[in-house]
C-alpha positions as CSV (number, residue, x, y, z in Angstrom):
1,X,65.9,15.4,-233.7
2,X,64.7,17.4,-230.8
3,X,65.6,16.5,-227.7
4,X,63.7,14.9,-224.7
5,X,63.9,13.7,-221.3
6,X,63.4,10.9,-219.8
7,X,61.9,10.5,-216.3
8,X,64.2,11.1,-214.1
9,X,65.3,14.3,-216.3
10,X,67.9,13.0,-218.3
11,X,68.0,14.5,-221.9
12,X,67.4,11.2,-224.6
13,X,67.5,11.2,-228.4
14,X,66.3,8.9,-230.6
15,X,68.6,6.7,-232.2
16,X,69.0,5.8,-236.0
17,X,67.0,2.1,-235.2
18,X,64.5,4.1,-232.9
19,X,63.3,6.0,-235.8
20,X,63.1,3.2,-238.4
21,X,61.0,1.3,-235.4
22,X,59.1,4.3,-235.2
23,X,58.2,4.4,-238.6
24,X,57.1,0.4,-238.7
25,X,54.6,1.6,-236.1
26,X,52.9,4.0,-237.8
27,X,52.8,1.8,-241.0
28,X,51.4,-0.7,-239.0
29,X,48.9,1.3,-236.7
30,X,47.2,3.1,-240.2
31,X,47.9,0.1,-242.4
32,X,46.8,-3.5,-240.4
33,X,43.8,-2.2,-238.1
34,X,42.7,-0.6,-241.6
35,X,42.4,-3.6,-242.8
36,X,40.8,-5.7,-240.2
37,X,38.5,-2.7,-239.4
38,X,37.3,-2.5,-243.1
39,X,36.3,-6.3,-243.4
40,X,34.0,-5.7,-240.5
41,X,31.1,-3.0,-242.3
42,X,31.4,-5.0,-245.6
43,X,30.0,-8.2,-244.1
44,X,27.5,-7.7,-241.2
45,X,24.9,-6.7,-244.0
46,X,24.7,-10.0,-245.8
47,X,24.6,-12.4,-242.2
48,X,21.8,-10.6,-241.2
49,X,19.8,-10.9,-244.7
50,X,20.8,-14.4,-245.2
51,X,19.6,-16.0,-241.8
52,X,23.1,-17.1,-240.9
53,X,23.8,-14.5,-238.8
54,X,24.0,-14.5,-234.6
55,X,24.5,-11.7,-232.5
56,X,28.2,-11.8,-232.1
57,X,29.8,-11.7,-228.8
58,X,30.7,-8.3,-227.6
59,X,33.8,-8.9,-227.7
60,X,34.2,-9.5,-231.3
61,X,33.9,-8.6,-234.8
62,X,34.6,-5.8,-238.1
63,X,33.1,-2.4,-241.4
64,X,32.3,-4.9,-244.3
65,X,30.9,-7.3,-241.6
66,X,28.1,-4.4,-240.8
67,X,27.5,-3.0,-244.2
68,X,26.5,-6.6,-245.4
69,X,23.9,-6.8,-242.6
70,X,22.3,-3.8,-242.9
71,X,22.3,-2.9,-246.7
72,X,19.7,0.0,-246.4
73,X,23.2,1.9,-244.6
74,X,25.1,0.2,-247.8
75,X,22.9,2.1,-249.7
76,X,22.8,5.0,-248.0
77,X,26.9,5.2,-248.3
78,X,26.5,4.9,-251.9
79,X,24.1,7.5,-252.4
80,X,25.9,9.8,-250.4
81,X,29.4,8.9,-252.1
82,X,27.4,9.5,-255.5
83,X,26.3,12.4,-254.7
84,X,29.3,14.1,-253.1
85,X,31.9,12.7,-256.0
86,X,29.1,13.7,-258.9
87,X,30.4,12.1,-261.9
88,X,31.0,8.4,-260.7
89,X,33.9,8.2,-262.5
90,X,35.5,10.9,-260.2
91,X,37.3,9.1,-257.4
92,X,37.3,10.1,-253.6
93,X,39.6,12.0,-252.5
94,X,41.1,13.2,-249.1
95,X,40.1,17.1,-250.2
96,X,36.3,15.8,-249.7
97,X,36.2,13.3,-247.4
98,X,34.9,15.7,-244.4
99,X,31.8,15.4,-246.6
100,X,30.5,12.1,-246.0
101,X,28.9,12.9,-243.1
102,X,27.0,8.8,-243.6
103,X,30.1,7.4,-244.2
104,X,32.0,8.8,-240.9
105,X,29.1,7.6,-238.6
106,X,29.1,3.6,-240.1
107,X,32.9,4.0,-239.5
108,X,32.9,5.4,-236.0
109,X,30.0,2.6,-235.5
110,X,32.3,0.1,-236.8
111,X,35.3,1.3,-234.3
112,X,32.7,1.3,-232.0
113,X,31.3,-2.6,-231.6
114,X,34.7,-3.7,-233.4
115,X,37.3,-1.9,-232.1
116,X,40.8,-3.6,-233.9
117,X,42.4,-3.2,-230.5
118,X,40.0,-4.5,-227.9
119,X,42.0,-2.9,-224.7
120,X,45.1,-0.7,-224.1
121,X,47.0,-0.9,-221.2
122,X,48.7,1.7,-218.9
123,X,51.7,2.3,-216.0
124,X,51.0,4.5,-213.0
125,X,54.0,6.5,-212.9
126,X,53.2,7.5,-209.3
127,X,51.1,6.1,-206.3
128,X,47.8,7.8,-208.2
129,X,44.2,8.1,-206.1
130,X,41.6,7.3,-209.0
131,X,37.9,7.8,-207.4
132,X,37.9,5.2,-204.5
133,X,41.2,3.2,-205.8
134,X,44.7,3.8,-204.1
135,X,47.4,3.0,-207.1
136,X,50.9,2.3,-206.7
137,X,53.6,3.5,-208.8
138,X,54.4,1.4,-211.1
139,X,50.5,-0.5,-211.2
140,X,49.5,-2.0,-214.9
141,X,46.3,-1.3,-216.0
142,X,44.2,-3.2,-218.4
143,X,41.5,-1.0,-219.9
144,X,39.1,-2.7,-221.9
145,X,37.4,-0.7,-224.5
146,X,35.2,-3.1,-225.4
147,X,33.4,-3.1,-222.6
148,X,33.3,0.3,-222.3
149,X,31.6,0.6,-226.0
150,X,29.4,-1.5,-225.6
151,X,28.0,-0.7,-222.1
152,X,24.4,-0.2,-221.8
153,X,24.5,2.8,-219.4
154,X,26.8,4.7,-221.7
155,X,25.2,3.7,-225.0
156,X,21.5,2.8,-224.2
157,X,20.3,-1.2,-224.4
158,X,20.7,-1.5,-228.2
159,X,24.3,-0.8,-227.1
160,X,24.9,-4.0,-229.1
161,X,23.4,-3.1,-232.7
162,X,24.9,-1.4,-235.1
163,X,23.1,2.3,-235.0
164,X,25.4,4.8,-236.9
165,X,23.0,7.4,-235.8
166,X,24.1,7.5,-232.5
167,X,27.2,9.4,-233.4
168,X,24.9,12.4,-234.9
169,X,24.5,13.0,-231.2
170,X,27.4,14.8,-228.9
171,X,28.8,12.1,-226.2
172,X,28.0,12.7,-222.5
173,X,32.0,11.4,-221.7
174,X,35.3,12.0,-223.7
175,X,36.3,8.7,-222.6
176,X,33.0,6.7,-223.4
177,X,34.6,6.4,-227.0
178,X,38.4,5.6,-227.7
179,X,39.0,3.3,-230.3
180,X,42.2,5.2,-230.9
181,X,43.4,5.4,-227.0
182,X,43.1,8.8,-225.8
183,X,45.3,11.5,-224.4
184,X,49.6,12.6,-225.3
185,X,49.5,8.5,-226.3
186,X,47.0,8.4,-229.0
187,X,47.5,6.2,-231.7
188,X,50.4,7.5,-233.9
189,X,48.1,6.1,-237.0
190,X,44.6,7.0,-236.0
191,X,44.2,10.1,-238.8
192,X,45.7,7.8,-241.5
193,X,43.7,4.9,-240.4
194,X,40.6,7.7,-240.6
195,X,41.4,8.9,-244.1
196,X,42.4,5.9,-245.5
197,X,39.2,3.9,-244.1
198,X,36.7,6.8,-245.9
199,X,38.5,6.8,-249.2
200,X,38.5,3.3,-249.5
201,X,35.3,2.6,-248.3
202,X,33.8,5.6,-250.6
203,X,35.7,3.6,-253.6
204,X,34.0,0.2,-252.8
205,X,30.8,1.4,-252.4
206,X,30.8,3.7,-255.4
207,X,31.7,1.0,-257.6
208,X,30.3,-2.1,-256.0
209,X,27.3,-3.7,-254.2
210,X,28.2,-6.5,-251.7
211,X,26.9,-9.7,-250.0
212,X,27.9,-12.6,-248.0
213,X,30.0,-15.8,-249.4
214,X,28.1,-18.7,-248.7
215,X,31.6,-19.9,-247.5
216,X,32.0,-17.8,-245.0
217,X,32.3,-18.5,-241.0
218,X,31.7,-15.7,-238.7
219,X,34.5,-16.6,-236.1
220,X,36.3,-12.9,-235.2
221,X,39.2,-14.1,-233.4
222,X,41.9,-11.7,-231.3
223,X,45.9,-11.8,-233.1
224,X,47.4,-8.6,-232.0
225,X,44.3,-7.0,-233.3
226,X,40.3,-8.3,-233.8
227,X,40.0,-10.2,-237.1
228,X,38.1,-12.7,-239.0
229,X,39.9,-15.9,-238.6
230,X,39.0,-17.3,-242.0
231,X,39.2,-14.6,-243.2
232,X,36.1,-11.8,-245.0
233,X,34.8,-13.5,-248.0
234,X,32.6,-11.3,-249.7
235,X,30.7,-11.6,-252.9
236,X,31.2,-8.3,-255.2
237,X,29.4,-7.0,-257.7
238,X,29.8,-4.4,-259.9
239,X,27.2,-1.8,-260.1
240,X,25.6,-0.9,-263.1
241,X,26.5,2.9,-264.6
């Protein structure tokens, strides 16, 4: 184990139980956001086409959730996945996935109105002068992404719609997209979360066409991360060869 120091210089290693909890957290930060962040694009397709859908809060929602609302971008994943993989019998794989140039911007669109974290929070580790502020050491900060990814001056006025698009076009601000946290404190998980999320979402979409369960309830609710309380119920079906 290399060594580090603490703040006041003093050398630290990590401990037998410090690495096992380290290892929980990255199962968990590219395993359970994952999850919640796929049921979002999956479902937001079929609200939309069957009437039942309202503009959800911006504080809430998921990539199944947005795929099912707007199925001309469900197609458009599909015929970019079929095209990339060839033969549709040859599975996505991590050696291809910088291709899917469609599939990267409905993620990052996903991340974007449904981040699975909604804010990250922060210490000042010394009195800190941040534009007009005065911090103290020691000052807790609550930064709340969604409102910074879904702010009309940063994003336009259809900062609320899904528009994968908008990522085909360089950022003004580093920091007007984070879904991952930014800076040394990134999120241990985010390439796992990244890779897994294309594959997976490649393999659906490849194989299956999707559309809203009559039983569903779009209530996105906050846990440790943004889910669907009831859960995403989703009606596949298997696409003809």
């Amino acid at each position: 184990m290399s060594v580090s120091k603490d703040p006041d210089g003093k050398e630290e290693r990590l401990s037998e139980d410090d690495v096992i909890d380290e290892c929980k957290t990255f199962y968990f930060a590219g395993k359970e956001t994952t999850a919640n962040e796929r049921s979002s694009p999956l479902l937001l397709n079929s609200l939309e086409s069957s009437g039942s859908f309202r503009k959800p809060p911006a504080y809430s929602g998921n990539i199944q959730t947005l795929l099912i609302m707007h199925e001309d971008w469900q197609n458009k994943a599909r015929e970019e996945v079929l095209r990339v993989c060839g033969d549709s019998n040859q599975l996505p794989s991590a050696e291809i996935i910088n291709e899917f140039k469609v599939i990267n911007m409905i993620l990052n669109e996903t991340l974007r109105l449904y981040p699975p974290a909604v804010m990250m929070k922060r210490k000042t580790a010394r009195a800190v002068t941040l534009g007009n502020l005065n911090l103290p050491a020691d000052t807790q900060l609550y930064l709340a992404m969604t409102a910074v990814h879904h702010d009309p001056d940063i994003w336009g006025e259809n900062a609320n719609e899904f528009k994968p698009t908008r990522f085909l076009e360089s950022r003004k601000h580093l920091a007007s997209f984070f879904p991952f946290s930014l800076g040394p404190r990134v999120c241990v998980g985010q390439n796992l979360a990244l890779v897994e999320s294309r594959i997976i979402l490649a393999m659906i979409v490849q194989d299956y066409s999707f559309a809203l369960s009559p039983t569903y309830v779009h209530t996105p609710m906050q846990l440790m991360t943004l889910q669907p309380q009831y859960g995403a119920h989703v009606i596949f079906r298997k696409n003809k060869l």
